[in-house]
C-alpha positions in Angstrom: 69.6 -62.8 65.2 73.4 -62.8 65.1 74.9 -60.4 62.3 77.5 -61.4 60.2 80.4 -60.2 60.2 80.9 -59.7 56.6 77.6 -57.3 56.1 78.6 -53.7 56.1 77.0 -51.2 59.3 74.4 -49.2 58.4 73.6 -45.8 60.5 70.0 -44.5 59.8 70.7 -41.0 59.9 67.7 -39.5 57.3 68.8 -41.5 54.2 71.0 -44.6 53.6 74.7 -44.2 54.3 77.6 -46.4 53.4 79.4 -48.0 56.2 82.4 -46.4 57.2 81.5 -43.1 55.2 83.5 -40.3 56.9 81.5 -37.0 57.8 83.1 -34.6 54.7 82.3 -37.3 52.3 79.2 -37.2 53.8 78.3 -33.0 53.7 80.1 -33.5 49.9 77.4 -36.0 49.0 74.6 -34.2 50.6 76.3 -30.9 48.8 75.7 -32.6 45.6 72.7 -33.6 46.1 71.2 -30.3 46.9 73.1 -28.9 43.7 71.1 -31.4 41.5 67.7 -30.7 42.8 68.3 -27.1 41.9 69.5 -27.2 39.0 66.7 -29.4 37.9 64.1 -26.7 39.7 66.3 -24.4 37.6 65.7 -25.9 34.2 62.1 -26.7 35.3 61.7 -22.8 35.9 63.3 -22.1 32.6 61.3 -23.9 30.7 58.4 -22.5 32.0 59.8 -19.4 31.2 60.6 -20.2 28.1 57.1 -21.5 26.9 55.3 -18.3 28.5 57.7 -16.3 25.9 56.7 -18.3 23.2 53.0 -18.0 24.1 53.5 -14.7 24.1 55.7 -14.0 21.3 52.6 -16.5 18.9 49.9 -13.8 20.8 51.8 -11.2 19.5 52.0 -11.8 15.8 48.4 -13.2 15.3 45.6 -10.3 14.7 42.6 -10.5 17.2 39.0 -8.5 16.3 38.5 -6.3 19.2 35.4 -6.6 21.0 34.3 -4.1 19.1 34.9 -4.5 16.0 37.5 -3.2 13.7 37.2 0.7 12.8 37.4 1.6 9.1 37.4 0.1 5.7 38.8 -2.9 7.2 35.5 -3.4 9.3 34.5 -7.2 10.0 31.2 -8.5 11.8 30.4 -7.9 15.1 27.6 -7.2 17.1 27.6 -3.3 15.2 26.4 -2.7 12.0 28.1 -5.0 9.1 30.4 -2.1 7.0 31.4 -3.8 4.1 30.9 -3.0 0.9 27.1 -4.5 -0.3 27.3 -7.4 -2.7 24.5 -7.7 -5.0 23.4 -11.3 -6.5 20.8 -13.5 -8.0 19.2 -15.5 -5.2 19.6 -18.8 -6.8 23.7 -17.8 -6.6 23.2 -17.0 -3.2 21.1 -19.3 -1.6 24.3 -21.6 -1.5 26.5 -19.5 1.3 22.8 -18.1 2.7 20.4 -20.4 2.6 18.2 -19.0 4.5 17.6 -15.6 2.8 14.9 -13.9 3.1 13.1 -10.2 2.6 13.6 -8.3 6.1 10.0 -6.2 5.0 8.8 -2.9 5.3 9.5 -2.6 8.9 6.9 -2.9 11.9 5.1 0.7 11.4 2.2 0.9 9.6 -1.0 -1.5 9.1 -1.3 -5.1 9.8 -2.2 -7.0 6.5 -0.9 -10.5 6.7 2.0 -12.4 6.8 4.4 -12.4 4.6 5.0 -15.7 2.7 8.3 -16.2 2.6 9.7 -15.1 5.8 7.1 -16.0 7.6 6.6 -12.5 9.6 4.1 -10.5 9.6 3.9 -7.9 6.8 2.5 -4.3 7.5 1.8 -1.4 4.8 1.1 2.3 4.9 1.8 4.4 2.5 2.4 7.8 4.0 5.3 6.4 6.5 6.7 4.8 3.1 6.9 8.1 1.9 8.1 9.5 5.1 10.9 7.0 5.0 11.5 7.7 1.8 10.8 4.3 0.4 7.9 5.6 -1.9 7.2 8.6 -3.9 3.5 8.2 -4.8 1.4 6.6 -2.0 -1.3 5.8 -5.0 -1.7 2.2 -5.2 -3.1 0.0 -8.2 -5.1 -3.4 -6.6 -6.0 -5.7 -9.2 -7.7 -10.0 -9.1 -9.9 -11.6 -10.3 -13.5 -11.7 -9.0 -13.2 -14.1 -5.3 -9.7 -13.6 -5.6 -10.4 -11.0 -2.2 -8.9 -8.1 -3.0 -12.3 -6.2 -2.1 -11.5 -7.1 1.3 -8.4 -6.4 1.3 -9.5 -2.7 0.1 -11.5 -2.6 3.0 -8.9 -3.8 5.7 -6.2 -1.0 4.9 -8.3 2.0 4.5 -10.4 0.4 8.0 -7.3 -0.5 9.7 -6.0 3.4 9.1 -9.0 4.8 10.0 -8.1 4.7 13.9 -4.6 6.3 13.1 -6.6 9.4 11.7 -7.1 8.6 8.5 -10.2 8.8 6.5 -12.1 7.8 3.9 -13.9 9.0 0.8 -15.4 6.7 -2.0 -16.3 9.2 -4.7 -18.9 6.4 -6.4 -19.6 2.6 -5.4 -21.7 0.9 -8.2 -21.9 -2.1 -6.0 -22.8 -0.6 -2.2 -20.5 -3.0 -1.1 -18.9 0.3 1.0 -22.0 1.0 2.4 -22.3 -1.6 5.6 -18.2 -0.8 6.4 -19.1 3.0 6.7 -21.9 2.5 8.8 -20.2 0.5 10.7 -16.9 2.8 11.4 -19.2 5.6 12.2 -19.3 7.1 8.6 -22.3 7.6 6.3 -23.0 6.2 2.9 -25.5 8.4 1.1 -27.4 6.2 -0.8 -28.4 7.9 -4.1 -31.1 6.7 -6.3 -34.8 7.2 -8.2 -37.6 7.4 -5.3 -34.5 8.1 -2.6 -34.6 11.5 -0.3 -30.9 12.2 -0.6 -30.1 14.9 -3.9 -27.0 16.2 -4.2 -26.6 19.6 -6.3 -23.1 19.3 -7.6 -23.1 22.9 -7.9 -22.6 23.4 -4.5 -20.2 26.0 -2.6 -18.8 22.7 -0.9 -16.2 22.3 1.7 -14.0 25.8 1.5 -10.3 25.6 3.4 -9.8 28.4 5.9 -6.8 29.7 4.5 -8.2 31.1 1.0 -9.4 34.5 1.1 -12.7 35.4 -0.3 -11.3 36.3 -4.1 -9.4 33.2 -4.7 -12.4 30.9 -3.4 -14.8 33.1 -5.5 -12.2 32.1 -8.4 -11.6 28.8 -7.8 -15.8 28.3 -6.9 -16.1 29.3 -10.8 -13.7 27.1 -12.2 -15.0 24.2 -10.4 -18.4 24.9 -11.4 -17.2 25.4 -15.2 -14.9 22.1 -15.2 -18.1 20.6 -13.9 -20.5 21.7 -16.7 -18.3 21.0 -19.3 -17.4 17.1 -17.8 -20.9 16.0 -17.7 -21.7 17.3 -21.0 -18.9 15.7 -22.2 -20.1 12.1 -20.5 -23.5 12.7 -21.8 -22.4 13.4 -25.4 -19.5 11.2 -25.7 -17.2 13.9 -27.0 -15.1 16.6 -26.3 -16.9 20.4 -26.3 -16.6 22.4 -29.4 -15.4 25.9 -28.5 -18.4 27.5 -28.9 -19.8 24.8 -26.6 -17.8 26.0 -24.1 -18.6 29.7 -24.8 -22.1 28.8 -24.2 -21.9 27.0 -21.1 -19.3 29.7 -19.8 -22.2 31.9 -20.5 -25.0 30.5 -19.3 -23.4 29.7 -15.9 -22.3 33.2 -15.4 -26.0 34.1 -16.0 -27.5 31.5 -13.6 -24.9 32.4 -10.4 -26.2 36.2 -11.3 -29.6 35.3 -10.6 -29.4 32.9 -7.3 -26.8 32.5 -5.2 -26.5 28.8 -5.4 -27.3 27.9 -9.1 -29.1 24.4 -9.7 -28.7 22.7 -12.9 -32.3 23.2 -14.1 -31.1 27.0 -14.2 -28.3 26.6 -16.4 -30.3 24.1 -18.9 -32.7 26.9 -19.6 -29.8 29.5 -19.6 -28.5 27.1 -22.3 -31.4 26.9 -24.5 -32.9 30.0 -24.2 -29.5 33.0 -22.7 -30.8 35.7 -21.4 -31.9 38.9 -23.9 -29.3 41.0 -24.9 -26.6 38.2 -25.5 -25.4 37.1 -28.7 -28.7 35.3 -30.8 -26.4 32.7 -31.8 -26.0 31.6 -28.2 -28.9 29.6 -28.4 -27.7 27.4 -31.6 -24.2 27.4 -30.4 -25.5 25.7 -26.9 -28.2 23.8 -28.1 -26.1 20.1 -27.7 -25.5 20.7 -24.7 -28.5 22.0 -23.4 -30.1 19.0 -24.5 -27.3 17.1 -23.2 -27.6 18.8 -19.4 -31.3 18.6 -20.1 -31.1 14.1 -19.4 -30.0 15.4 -15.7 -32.9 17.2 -15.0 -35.8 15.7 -17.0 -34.7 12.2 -18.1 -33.8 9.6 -16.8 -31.4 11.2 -13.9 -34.1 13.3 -12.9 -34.5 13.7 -9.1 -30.5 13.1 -8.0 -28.8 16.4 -9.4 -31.2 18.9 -10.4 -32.4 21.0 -6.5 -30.9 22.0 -3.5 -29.1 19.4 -1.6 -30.8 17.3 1.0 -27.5 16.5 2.5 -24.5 17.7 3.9 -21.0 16.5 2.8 -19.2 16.2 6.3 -15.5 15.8 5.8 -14.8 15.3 9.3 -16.7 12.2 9.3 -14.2 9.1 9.0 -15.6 8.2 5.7 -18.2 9.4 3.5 -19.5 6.9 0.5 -21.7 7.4 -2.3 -23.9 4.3 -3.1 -24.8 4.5 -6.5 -25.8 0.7 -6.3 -29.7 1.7 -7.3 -28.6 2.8 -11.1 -25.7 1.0 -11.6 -28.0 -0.9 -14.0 -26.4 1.9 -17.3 -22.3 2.5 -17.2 -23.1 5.6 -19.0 -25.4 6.4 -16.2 -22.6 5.7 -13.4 -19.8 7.7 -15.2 -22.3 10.7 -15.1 -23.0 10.1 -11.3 -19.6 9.8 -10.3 -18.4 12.7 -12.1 -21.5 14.7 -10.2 -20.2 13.3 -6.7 -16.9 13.9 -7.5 -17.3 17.4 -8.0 -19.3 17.3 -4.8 -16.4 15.9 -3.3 -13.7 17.9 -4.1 -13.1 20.8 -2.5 -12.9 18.5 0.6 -10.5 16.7 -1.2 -8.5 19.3 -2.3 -8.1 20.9 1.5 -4.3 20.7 2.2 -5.6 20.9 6.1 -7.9 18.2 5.3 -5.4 15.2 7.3 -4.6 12.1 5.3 -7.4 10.5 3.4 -8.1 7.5 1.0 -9.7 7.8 -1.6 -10.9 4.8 -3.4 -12.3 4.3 -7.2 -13.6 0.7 -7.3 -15.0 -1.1 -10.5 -12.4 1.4 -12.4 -13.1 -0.1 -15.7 -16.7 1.6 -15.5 -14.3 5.1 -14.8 -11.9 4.8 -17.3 -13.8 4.7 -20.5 -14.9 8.5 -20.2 -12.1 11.4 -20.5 -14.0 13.3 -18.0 -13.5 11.3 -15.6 -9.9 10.1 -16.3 -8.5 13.8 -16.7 -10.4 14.5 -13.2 -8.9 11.0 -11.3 -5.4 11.8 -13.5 -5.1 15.6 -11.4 -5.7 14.0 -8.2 -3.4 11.4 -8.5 -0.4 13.8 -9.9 -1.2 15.9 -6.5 -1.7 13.2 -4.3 1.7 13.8 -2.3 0.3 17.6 -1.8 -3.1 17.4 -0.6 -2.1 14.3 1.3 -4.4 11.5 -0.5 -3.9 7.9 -1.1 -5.6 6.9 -4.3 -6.4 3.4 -4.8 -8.0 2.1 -8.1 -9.3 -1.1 -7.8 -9.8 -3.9 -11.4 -10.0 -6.8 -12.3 -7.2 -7.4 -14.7 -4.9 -4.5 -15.9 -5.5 -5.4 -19.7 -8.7 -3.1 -18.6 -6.1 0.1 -19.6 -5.3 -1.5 -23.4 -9.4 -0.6 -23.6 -9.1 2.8 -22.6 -8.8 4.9 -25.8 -7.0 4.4 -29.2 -3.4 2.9 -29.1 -1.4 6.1 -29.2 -4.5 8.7 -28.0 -4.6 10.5 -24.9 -7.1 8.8 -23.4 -4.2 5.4 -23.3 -1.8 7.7 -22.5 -3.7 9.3 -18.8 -4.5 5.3 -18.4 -1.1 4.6 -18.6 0.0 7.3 -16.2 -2.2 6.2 -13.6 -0.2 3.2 -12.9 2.8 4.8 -13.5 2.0 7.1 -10.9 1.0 4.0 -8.6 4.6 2.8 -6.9 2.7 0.0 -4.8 0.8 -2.6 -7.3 -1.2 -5.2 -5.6 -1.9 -8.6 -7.9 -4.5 -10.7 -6.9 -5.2 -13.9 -8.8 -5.2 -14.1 -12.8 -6.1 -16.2 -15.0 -3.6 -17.6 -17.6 -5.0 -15.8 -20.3 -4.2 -12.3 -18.5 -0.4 -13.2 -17.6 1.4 -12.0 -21.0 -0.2 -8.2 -20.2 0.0 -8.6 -16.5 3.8 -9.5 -16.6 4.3 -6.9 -20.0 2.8 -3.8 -17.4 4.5 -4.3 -14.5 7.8 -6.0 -15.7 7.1 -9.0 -13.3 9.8 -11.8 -13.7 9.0 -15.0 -15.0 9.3 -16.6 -11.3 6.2 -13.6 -10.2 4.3 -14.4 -13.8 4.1 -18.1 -12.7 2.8 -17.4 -9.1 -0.3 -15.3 -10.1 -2.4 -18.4 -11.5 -2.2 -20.4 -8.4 -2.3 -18.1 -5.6 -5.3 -18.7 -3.4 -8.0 -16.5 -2.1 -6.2 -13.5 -0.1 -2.6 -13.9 -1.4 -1.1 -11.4 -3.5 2.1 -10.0 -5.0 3.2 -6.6 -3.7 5.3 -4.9 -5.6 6.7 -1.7 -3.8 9.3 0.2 -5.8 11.7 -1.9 -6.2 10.8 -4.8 -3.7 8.6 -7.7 -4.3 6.7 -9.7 -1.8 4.2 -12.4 -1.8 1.4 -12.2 1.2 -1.6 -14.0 2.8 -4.1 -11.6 3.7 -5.3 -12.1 7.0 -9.1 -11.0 8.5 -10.7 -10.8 12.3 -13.9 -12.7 11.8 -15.7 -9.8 12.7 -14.3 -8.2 9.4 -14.7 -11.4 7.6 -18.4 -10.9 8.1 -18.3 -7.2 7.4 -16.1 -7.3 4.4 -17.8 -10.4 3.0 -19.3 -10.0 -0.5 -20.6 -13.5 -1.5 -23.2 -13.8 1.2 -26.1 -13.2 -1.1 -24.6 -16.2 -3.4 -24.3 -18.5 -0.9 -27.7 -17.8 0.3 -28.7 -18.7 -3.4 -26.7 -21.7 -2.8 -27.8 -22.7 0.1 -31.6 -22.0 -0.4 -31.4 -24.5 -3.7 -33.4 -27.6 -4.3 -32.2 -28.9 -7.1 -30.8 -32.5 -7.4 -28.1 -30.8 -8.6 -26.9 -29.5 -5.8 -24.8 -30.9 -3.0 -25.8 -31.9 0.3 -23.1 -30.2 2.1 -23.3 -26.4 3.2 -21.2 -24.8 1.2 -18.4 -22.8 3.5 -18.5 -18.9 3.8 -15.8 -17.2 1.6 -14.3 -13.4 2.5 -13.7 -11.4 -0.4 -14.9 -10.8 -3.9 
C-alpha cells in the first residue's frame, strides 16, 4: 500500500514518537517521564508511611489487657483468678447478667451421695474434711423425714461409704435392728440383746481404757463412770432427778460393791442399796431405798437377764462398727431409754479414746432418747466434744417439732434439745408434711423458696443446709445397697402375699428407704 504523503513518519523506537521529534526533545520527554513515575512511587511510599504512623500512633493510645492479666486493684478477667471486689445479690437480681448460676458445691473430696439438683454435678459430703477446710465447726449432723421419705438409707450410705476411708461406726441402741444386716455385712457385729438371748452386757465394766492414761486417772475416771452410770438409770427408772441423799447412797453402795469384787455387777450394788454394809450410817438403808427398788427392775424384773452378770461379750472397738439391736424389747420406750443408757455406758470409754480414729456415732428413733434427761445430758457431752474425740454424731427424726416435746418451755430439758441442733452445722430435711413446715422453717430459719420445697420432694431428695450454704440433692444407691439398706421389704411381702379383692393385680415396686 502507497503511504500518503500527508501522514506523519512514525519510528518504533520502545514507545510512540512524533515525527520529526529531534533527539533532546526526545531525552527531555523521556526525562519527564521518569520524574513522574517517581514521584508518584514517592507519594505512594508516603502514604504508606503515613498510615503505618497512624496505625501506630491509634495502637498507642488504646489500653490492651496483657496476656496476663492486669496486676493490682485494677485486675480484669483472664485465665487467673477473677480479683475484683465480690458482689453480693439476690439470685432473682442476678439471674439476668448470669443466667446460668449455680452452687459450685462442697468440692470433690469426701463421700459420694448424689447429685446435686441444681447444678446437676455430683454432690459429695464428709464432715471431718469440712472441718479441715474450715467450712464447718461441728461435724454433728441433724437428719430429719418423714417415714419412706429415705433418709434411713441415706444414714446408712455416709457412715458405709466412710467406712473404707477408716472410719467407723458405733450405734449406741437400734430399737428397730435395721443396723443389724449393714454391720454384718461390712464386717462388724450387731449384738443382739434381748429376753432368752446369750449376749449380757454388765455396764459396769472396766471397758475400753486409752494407752495414754496412767493407772490413777483411769482408776478415777473408772469411778466416775461407774457413778454417772448408777445415778442415770435410776433416774430413767424413776422418772426424776436423785435427791442428795439418793446420791449419797448410791455413791455408797458402789464404793462398797468395787471393795468386794473386782468387777462389781449390778445385783451387788442393789443389795448394797438396800441392805449397806454394817457399820455405815442406819439411815443408809431409808435414804437408798428408791433406788434400790428402782435398780432392783434391772436385775429381777422385767430387764432381768441383759445387765445384771458378767459380760458374755466383748466390745471390740477396732471392729468397723459395733451395733446394739435392742429390736426384741423395743415393745416399752421406758424400757429402751434404760437399755440405751446401759449400752451407752458400755460404749463410752471407746468413744471417748482421743486415739480412737474417726467414728460415727448414730442415735436413730431420737424421739424415744430425748424424753429422758439421762440420756440427753449423756448425748449433749458428746456432742459438745465431738471435735476433740473426733466423732460425728448424727441424730436421726422424724420431724424436728419432736424437740418442742422435750421438757417444759423454758426448762433444761428444752434447753439441751435445743443445743443439740444448734451444735449440728449440717441439717438434712427429708420430706414433711404441711402441717410440720411452720416449726421446720421457724428451727432452721429456711426461706420461704426452701419451706415450699419440703412437701414435694420425692423419696431420696433432701435439703442440706451446711453453714451457710443450701443445696437440694437426689440421693443416689448401688442396687446392692438398695437391697441392704431397704426397710420396706417386710411390707411389701405383706403386700404382695394379700388376697383381698382389695388389692391390685400389679406387684407393687420395691422402695429403698424408710
Amino acid at each position: 500500500m502507497a503511504q500518503d504523503p500527508d501522514q506523519p513518519t512514525v519510528h518504533i523506537t520502545g514507545f510512540l514518537t512524533p515525527s520529526g521529534e529531534k533527539r533532546r526533545q526526545r531525552r527531555t520527554r523521556r526525562a519527564a517521564t521518569e520524574r513522574m513515575r517517581g514521584e508518584a512511587r514517592r507519594a505512594k511510599r508516603d502514604r504508606s508511611v503515613a498510615e503505618a504512623n497512624a496505625a501506630r500512633t491509634e495502637a498507642g493510645s488504646v489500653q490492651y489487657l496483657p496476656a496476663g492479666g492486669e496486676a493490682g486493684p485494677a485486675a480484669l478477667r483472664s485465665y487467673r483468678r477473677l480479683r475484683v471486689p465480690a458482689h453480693q445479690d439476690t439470685s432473682a437480681a442476678l439471674a439476668g447478667a448470669y443466667p446460668f448460676l449455680a452452687e459450685g458445691g462442697l468440692g470433690s473430696e469426701g463421700i459420694f451421695v448424689g447429685q446435686d439438683l441444681y447444678s446437676g454435678g455430683s454432690f459429695v459430703y464428709d464432715p471431718w474434711v469440712l472441718y479441715a477446710k474450715g467450712l464447718i465447726t461441728a461435724p454433728n449432723i441433724v437428719l430429719a423425714g418423714i417415714v419412706g421419705s429415705g433418709k434411713s438409707s441415706l444414714a446408712k450410705s455416709l457412715y458405709t461409704r466412710s467406712i473404707p476411708f477408716g472410719r467407723r461406726v458405733y450405734v449406741p441402741g437400734d430399737p428397730k435392728g435395721e443396723h443389724t444386716a449393714v454391720a454384718e455385712a461390712v464386717g462388724g457385729r450387731a449384738i443382739v440383746l434381748g429376753h432368752g438371748l446369750p449376749a449380757r452386757l454388765n455396764p459396769l465394766d472396766e471397758g475400753h481404757r486409752p494407752s495414754h492414761i496412767p493407772d490413777s486417772e483411769w482408776a478415777s475416771q473408772l469411778a466416775a463412770r461407774r457413778r454417772d452410770l448408777i445415778g442415770a438409770l435410776t433416774e430413767t427408772v424413776l422418772g426424776r432427778a436423785l435427791t442428795p441423799v439418793e446420791h449419797t447412797a448410791i455413791d455408797m453402795a458402789l464404793r462398797s460393791a468395787v471393795s468386794s469384787v473386782p468387777v462389781p455387777v449390778l445385783p451387788l450394788v442393789v443389795d448394797r442399796l438396800l441392805a449397806p454394809d454394817p457399820g455405815q450410817d442406819e439411815r443408809l438403808a431409808e435414804d437408798g431405798r428408791m433406788a434400790g427398788h428402782a435398780l432392783r427392775r434391772l436385775v429381777a424384773g422385767d430387764l432381768a437377764g441383759l445387765f445384771d452378770g458378767p459380760s458374755t461379750v466383748r466390745f471390740d472397738p477396732s471392729l468397723p462398727m459395733v451395733s446394739l439391736d435392742l429390736s426384741r424389747v423395743a415393745e416399752n420406750n421406758a424400757l429402751v431409754s434404760v437399755l440405751m443408757t446401759c449400752a451407752s455406758a458400755w460404749m463410752e470409754s471407746a468413744l471417748l479414746d482421743p486415739d480412737g480414729g474417726q467414728r460415727w456415732v448414730i442415735y436413730d428413733e431420737a424421739w424415744r432418747l430425748m424424753s429422758h434427761p439421762s440420756l440427753l445430758r449423756r448425748m449433749d457431752a458428746q456432742w459438745r466434744l465431738a471435735r476433740h474425740y473426733g466423732i460425728a454424731n448424727m441424730l436421726i427424726f422424724h420431724k424436728l417439732s419432736d424437740l418442742d416435746n422435750v421438757g417444759d418451755a423454758g426448762s433444761a430439758m428444752r434447753s439441751l434439745a435445743s443445743s443439740l441442733l444448734a451444735n449440728a452445722e449440717t441439717r438434712i430435711i427429708y420430706r414433711q408434711e404441711s402441717d410440720q413446715l411452720g416449726a421446720t422453717a421457724a428451727a432452721l430459719g429456711l426461706t420461704g423458696t426452701e419451706r415450699k420445697l419440703l412437701p414435694g420432694l420425692g423419696t431420696g431428695q433432701g435439703l442440706w443446709q451446711i453453714k451457710g450454704s443450701s443445696f437440694l440433692t437426689q440421693h443416689q444407691l448401688h442396687p446392692d445397697e438398695a437391697r441392704l439398706f431397704d426397710t420396706s421389704s417386710k411390707m411389701e411381702r405383706v403386700s404382695r402375699g394379700s388376697s383381698t379383692s382389695d388389692a391390685p393385680s400389679e406387684a407393687i415396686p420395691p422402695v429403698s428407704g424408710r
